[in-house]
N, C-alpha and C positions, 0 to 999 in steps of 0.2 A: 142108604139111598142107592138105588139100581141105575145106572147110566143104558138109556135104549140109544144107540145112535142115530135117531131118526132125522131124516132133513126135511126142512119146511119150505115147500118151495114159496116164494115170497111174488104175491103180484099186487100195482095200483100202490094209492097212497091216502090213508085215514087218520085223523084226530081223532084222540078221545079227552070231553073236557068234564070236568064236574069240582067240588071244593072237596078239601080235606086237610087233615095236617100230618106233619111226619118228624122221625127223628133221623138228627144224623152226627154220625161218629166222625169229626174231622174228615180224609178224605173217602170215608167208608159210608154211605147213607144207605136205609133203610125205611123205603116207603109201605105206609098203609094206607087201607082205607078208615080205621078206626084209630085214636087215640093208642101210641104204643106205651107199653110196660114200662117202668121203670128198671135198668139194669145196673147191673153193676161198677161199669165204668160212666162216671161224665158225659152225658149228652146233652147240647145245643137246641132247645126245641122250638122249632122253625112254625109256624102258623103263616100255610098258604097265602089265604084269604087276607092277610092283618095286613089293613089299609098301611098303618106302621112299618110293616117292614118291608111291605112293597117300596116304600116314598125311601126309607132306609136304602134298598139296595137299587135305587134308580139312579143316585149320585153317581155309587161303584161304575154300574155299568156305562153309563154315558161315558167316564171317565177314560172308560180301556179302550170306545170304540176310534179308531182311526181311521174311518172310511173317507177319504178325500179323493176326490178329481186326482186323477195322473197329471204331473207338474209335465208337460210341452213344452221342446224346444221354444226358442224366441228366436234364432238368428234370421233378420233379415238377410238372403243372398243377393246382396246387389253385383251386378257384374260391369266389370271396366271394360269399356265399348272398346273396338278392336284400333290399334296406332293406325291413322288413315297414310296410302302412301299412293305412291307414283307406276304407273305403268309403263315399264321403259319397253315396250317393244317386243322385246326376244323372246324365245320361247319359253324361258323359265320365268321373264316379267309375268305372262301372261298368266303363267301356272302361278304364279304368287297371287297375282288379282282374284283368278277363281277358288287361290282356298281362302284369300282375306273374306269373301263372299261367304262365301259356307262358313264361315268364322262366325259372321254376322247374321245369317240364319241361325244358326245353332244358338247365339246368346239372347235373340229375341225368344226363341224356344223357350229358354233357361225363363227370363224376365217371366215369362207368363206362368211357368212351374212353380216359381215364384211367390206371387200373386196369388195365385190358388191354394197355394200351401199358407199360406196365411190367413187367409181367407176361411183356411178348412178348423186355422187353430183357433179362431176366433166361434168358429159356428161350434164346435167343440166343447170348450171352455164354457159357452153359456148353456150348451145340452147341459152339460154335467152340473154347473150349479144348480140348473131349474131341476134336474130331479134330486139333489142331495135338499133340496129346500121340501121338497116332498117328503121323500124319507125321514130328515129331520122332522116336520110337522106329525109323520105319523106315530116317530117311537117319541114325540112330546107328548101324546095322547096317549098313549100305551103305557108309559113311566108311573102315571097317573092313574093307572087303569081303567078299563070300561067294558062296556058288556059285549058279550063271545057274539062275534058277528056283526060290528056294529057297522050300518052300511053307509053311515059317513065313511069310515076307516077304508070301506071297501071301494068304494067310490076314490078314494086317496090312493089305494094298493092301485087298483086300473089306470090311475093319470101314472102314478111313478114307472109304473110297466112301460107304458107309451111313450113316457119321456125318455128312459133308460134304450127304449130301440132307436129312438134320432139318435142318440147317442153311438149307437151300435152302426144306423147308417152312415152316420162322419166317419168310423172307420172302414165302410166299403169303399169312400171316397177319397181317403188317405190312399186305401190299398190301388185303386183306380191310377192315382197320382204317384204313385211311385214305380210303378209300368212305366207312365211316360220318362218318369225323367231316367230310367234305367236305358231308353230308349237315345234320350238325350248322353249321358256317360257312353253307352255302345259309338256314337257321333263321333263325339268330342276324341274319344282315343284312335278313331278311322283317321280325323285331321289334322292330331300330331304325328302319327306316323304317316302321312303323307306328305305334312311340311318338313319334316327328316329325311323322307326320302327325295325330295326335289334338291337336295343338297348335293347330289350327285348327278343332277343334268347336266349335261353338254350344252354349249352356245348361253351360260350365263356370265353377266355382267357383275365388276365389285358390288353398283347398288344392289342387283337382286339376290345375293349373299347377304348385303347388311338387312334389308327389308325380311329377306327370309328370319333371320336371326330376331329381329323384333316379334314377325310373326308368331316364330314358336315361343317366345316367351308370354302370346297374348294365349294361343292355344294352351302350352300349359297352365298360366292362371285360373283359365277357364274350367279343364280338367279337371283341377285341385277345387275349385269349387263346386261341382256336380257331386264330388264325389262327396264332397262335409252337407250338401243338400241331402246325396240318397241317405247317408250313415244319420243324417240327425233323424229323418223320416222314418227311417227302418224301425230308429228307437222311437218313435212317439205312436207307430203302429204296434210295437208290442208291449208298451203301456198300456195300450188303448185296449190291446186285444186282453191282456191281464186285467184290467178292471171291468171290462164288461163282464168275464167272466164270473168273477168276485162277486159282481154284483148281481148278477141273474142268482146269484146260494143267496144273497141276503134276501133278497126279494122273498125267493121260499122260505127262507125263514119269517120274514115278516107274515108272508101269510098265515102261517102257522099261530103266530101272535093275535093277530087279528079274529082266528076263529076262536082263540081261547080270551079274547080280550085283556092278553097282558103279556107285557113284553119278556123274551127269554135273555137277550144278549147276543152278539154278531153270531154271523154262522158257523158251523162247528169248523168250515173248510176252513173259514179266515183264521179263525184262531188256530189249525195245524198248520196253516202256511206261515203265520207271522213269526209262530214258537220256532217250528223248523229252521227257520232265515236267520233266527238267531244264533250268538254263540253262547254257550254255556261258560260259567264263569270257571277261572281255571282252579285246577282243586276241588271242584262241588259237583256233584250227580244230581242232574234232575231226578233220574228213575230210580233212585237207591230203595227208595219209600216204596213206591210203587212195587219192584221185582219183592221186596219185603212178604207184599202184601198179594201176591201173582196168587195165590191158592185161597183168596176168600172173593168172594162176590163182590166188586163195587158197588151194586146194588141191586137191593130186592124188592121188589114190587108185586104187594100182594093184593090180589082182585079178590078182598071179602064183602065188596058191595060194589053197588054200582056207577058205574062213572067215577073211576076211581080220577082224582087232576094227580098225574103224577110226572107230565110235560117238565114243568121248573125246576123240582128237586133233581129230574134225571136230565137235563138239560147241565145242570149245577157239577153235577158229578162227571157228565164225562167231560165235560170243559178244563174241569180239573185237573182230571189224567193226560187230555193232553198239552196243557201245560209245561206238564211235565215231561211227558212220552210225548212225541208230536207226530209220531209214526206208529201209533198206538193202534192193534185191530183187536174186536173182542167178540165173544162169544156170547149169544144171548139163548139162554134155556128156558125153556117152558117145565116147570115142575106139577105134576096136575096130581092131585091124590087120591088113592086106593082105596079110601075107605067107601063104606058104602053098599060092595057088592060087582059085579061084572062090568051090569048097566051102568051102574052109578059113576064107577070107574071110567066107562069107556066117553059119557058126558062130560067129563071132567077130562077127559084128553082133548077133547074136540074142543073143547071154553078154550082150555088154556093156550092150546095151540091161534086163535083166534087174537087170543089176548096177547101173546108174543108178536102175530105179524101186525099188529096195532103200534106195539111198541118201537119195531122198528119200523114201521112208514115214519112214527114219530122221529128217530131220530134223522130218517132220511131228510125230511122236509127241515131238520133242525142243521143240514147243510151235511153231514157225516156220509163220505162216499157209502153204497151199499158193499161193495168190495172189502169195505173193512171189517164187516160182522157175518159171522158164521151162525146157525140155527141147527137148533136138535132138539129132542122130546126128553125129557123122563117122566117117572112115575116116583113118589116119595109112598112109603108106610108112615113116615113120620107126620108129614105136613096135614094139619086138617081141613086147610082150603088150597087151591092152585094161586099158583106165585109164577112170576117172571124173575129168572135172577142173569143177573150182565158179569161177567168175566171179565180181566184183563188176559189177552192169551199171552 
């Protein structure tokens, strides 16, 4: 086999669906379009279509998925109203009276930061239930299977979209909210260093030293609580902002399911981010297997007829790899063959090549950054139809 290093430039994003069945070697699969050979070692043979082992492998998947709403803070911040005191007069009474004031603006500030911030976890909370009640309803349909396009389903993909952007708006209004109260902390440390500095006025009395002294202990309470307001906020904004992203990949992935009418499993992103976050156990290699196997194909996929469904089994496999690799990027070839003649040859570049950037819209929309796959051409003497074959690099 001759290696041309040609690159395919990649644009837009297509499905291709049809039935068929295929075999696969543990974590090495090989798809067709026709019924494969029998070889020499042990093969598993998988039947697309078979209502059986769709309902079979619907359990699996439900099982692995973990797609929940982001857990939000709960702390009510109530704040303790400022100690009321006396105005004696002097110049520093007076300076106590107007920052006891500003004390008491600032915490009414707070209360209402407050309020809204609760407010925002509550409208949140139920965004994200109504569209996981969505999603849920759709891969029940899906598990199940039904036909490619079904426009109930799609009609379900459109609400979960629209539901999943409220959801996206509660976090522009976190973000909105935490301006202010960043606004509120800027305050609050202006009016303990200024009830610290009136500790050094001329013409005060013993009371406006003790009253000073309550005071800054009401300003720093206050402080200390702006500050577990911004920090819990920060965190339920970059919850917020991690699962909407998570879930705009599933979403693509569900469409993807929807036009083939049958569910693949979470998106390729979720499953490298969740593997990644994990640790490996100590003593054991995920990739031992994998680098074993760096120099054969994880899979090949050969277009010897038309509308080859080969979505699931390669959905299957590279879920697999990464697994195990979670930082896994891989090479996809277009192998087109010679035989024939010039012409013949040169139609058979031009399929194959076609037939590669099919495959990977496919896995794009199956959630797999594009960043992660590399494209290039060859030409085989050997192969008597064009095939697509996937590397681990």
């Amino acid at each position: 086999m001759s290696r041309a290093g040609t690159l395919v430039t990649l644009i837009g994003s297509a499905v291709l669906f049809a039935g068929c069945t295929f075999a696969t070697d543990a974590l090495w699969p090989s798809l067709t379009g026709g019924v494969p050979q029998a070889t020499k070692k042990p093969v598993q043979k998988i039947v697309i279509n078979s209502s059986s082992s769709q309902k079979a492998g619907a359990a699996g998947k439900l099982k692995g998925l973990s797609n929940k709403p982001p857990k939000l803070g709960v702390t009510n911040f109530r704040v303790k109203p400022a100690t009321p005191g006396r105005n004696t007069g002097t110049v520093v009474g007076n300076k106590v009276a107007a920052l006891r004031d500003d004390l008491r603006r600032l915490q009414t500030s707070v209360e209402k930061q407050n309020r809204d911030l609760q407010g925002a976890r509550t409208v949140a909370n139920a965004n994200s239930r109504g569209y996981h009640e969505r999603v849920a309803s759709m891969r029940s349909k899906l598990q199940l299977g039904t036909t490619p396009g079904n426009p109930v389903l799609v009609k379900e993909w459109n609400s979960a979209q629209a539901q999943l952007e409220k959801v996206n708006n509660d976090l522009s209004a976190m973000t909105a909210l935490s301006g202010r109260v960043a606004a509120d902390a800027a305050l609050s440390a202006y009016i303990l260093d200024a009830t610290k500095a009136a500790f050094g006025l001329s013409g005060a009395i013993d009371e406006d030293h003790s009253q000073l002294a309550v005071l800054e202990d009401d300003v720093s309470q206050t402080v200390i609580l702006i500050e577990r307001l911004l920090t819990e906020l920060s965190d339920d904004i970059r919850r917020q902002t991690n699962y909407v992203a998570n879930e705009r990949g599933e979403l693509n992935t569900l469409a993807l399911a929807v036009k083939n009418g049958e569910f693949f499993g979470p998106s390729l992103a979720t499953t490298s981010y969740t593997m990644g976050s994990a640790k490996a156990e100590p003593g054991k290699s995920r990739i031992s297997s994998i680098r074993r196997q760096r120099d054969r194909p994880i899979v090949v996929i050969r277009f010897d007829r038309p509308n080859v469904n080969y979505e699931q089994a390669l959905y299957t496999a590279v879920n697999r790899v990464l697994q195990r690799k979670p930082d896994a990027t891989f090479s996809l070839i277009a192998v087109s063959s010679v035989s024939g003649g010039a012409a013949k040859s040169a139609l058979n570049s031009n399929e194959t090549r076609r037939n590669a950037q099919s495959v990977l819209r496919s896995l794009v929309d199956m959630g797999l950054p594009p960043s992660r796959v590399t494209m290039s051409a060859e030409t085989s003497a050997s192969n008597p139809g064009n095939e697509v074959h996937i590397y681990l690099r």
